[in-house]
N, C-alpha and C positions, 0 to 999 in steps of 0.2 A: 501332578503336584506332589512332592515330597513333604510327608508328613513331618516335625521337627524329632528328632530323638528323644528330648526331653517330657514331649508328648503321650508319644508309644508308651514311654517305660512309666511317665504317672498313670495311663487308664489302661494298660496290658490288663486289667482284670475285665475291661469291656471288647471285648477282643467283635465282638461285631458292630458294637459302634464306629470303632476305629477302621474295620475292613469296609465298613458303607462312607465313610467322610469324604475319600475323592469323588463319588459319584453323587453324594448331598451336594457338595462343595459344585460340580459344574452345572447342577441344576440350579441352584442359587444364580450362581452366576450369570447364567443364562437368561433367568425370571430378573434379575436386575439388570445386565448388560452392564457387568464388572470387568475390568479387564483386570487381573487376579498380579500382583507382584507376589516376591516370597515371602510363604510365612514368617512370623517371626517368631524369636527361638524362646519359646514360654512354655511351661509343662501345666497351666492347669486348664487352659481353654485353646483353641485353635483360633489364631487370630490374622487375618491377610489383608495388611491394605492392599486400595485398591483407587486408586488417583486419589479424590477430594474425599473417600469413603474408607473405613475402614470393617470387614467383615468379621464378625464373632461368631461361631458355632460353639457350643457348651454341651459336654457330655453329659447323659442323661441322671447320672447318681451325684453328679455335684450339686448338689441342692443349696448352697450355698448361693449359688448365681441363678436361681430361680425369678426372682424380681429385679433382675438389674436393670433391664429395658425397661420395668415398669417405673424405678429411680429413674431413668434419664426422662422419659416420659415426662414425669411429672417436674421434675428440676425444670424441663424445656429451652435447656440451654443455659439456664442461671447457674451459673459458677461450674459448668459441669458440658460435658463432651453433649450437643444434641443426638439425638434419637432421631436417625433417616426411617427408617421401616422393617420389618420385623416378621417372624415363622416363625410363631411357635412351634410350631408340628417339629420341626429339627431343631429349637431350641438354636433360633440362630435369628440375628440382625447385626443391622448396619448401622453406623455411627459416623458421624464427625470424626476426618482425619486431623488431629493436633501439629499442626506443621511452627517451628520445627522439631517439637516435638520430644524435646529433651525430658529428663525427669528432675523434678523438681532439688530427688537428692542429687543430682549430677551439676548441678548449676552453683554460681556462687550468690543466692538469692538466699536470704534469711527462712527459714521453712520455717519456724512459728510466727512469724509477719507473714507470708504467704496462706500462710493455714488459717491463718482466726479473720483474717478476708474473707478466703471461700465460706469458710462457717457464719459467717452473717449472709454471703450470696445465698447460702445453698436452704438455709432457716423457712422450714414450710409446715404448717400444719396440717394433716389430713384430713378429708371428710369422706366420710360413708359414703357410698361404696366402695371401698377399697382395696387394691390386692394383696396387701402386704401383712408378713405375719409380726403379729404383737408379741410387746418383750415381755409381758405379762405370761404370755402361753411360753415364748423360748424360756423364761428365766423360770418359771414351771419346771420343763424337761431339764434345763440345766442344772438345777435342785439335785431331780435323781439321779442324773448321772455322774455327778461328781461325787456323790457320796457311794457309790455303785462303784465307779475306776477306781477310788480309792481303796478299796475294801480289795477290788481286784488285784493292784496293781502293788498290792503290800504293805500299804502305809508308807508310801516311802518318805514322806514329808511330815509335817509338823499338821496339826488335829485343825489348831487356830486360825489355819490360812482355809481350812475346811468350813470349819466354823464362819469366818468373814465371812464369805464367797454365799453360806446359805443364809444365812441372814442377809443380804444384801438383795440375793432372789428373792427370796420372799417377802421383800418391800417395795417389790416391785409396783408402779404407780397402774395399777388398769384404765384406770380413764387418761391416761399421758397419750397423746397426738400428733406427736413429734415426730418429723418425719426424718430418721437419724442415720448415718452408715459408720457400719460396725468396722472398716476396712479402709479409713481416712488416713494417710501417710503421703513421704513424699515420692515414693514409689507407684503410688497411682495417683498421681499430678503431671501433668504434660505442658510443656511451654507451647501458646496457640499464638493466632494472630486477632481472632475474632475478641479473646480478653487475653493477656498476659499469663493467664493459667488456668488451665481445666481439670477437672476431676474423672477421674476415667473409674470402672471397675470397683463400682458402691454393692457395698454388702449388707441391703438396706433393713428397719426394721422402722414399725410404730412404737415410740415409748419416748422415753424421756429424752430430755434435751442432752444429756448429761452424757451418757451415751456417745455421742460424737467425738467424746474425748477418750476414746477406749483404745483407736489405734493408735496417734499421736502417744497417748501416756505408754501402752507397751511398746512402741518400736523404742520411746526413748529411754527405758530401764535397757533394751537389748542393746543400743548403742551408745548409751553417752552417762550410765547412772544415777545414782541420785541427784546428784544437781541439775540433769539433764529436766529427769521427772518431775523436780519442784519447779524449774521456769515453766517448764509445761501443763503445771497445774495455775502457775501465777497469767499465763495468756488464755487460759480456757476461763477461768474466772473473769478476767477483761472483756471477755467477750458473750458475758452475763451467767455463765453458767457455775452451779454450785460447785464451790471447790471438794469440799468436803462429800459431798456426793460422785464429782466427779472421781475422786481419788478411791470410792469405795466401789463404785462401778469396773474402775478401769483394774484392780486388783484382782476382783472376782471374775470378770469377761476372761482374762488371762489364764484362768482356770478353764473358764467353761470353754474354751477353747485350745486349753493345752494337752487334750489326750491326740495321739496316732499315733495308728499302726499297731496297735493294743498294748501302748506307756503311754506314762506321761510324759512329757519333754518337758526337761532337764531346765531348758532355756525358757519355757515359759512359766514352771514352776518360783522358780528366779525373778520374773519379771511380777509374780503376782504377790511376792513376798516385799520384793526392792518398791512398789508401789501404794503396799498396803502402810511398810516404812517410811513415807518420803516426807 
């Protein structure tokens, strides 16, 4: 099997992940009795259908995709790709093929009608025991490191979008139960047959409801501007959750998610400014 290019060149810093993956990759396949098509061409996880299944291995420093299995688990198919079965040990499982499989942005289906659907499907609260880490703890670490990049990174921005973003961490709800992804857009939305759309590739967290509006509100400062961000605060609130919160969440997230490769990006400093504005 050929690994994709895009692959290599994002994890060339794990260079023996990447030189064990075809031999993870036919052991998997073997323990399931996959018959393996070609990858498809994505740089941040290795991803191969495989008939009605689709196979995920995840490198071991994205920690970002550490609980996704544990999302699909628990969604159990409501509003979201099932969970076939799973290895940890290679940080790898199987899923629901989405046939046919389109992405939601490729389609001519309304994507905030489609979105504030799933966000009532996907609406679950958690209970102890649980795997998944709290925004309490992440909006913690995000505290110090935005004020940490910034200092680094020169001040390249305005103090007050600094300022929001800490104040917003540190109002963070501890007792919030919500079981929310950080990574909801129409980019990981798939056209099925089993429901009309599923949710692929959750970036999940415990905390606030509010939360769920964090990818929607930044994709639509990156593609469509203010007006884009104010219908998308006017359907996230239709679909019970605090506007105003929502809109202070999703400015700040934009932050604590806009450093790499040791800057800020440009485009999400942008996105947390045009959000904080809308």
């Amino acid at each position: 099997m050929q690994l994709p290019t895009s692959l290599t060149e994002m994890w060339n810093r794990e260079p023996e992940w990447l030189d064990a993956l075809p031999r993870v990759v036919r052991e998997l396949a073997a323990a399931w009795d996959l018959a393996l098509e070609e990858p498809i061409d994505t740089p941040h996880s290795l991803v191969v259908p495989a008939g009605d299944v689709v196979l995920k291995v995840n490198a071991p420093s994205h920690v970002e995709a550490d609980q996704e299995a544990d999302a699909l688990a628990w969604w159990n198919g409501r509003g979201a790709v099932r969970l076939v079965a799973r290895e940890d040990r290679h940080r790898a499982f199987l899923m629901e093929r989405c046939r046919p499989g389109a992405r939601l942005w490729d389609s001519a289906a309304d994507e905030p009608s489609v979105v504030a659907e799933l966000l009532l499907r996907l609406r679950a609260e958690v209970t102890e025991p649980h795997p998944f880490r709290r925004e309490a703890d992440e909006a913690h670490r995000w505290s110090e490191e935005v004020r940490a990049r910034y200092a680094l990174g020169g001040r390249p921005f305005e103090q007050s979008l600094v300022d929001l973003a800490v104040d917003v961490f540190g109002s963070a709800d501890p007792g919030a139960t919500a079981l929310v992804n950080q990574d909801l857009h129409g980019g990981n939305i798939l056209s099925a047959r089993r429901e009309p759309w599923l949710v692929i590739d959750p970036k999940p967290l415990v905390g606030e409801r509010e939360l769920d509006g964090v990818g929607p509100l930044r994709n639509a400062a990156w593609n469509g501007g203010a007006p884009t961000v104010r219908r998308w605060l006017d359907v996230l609130e239709e679909t019970g959750l605090d506007r105003d919160r929502s809109q202070a969440w999703g400015a700040a997230h934009a932050l604590a998610w806009g450093w790499a490769d040791g800057e800020w990006s440009t485009e999400s400093v942008d996105a947390a400014r045009l959000i904080a504005a809308a």
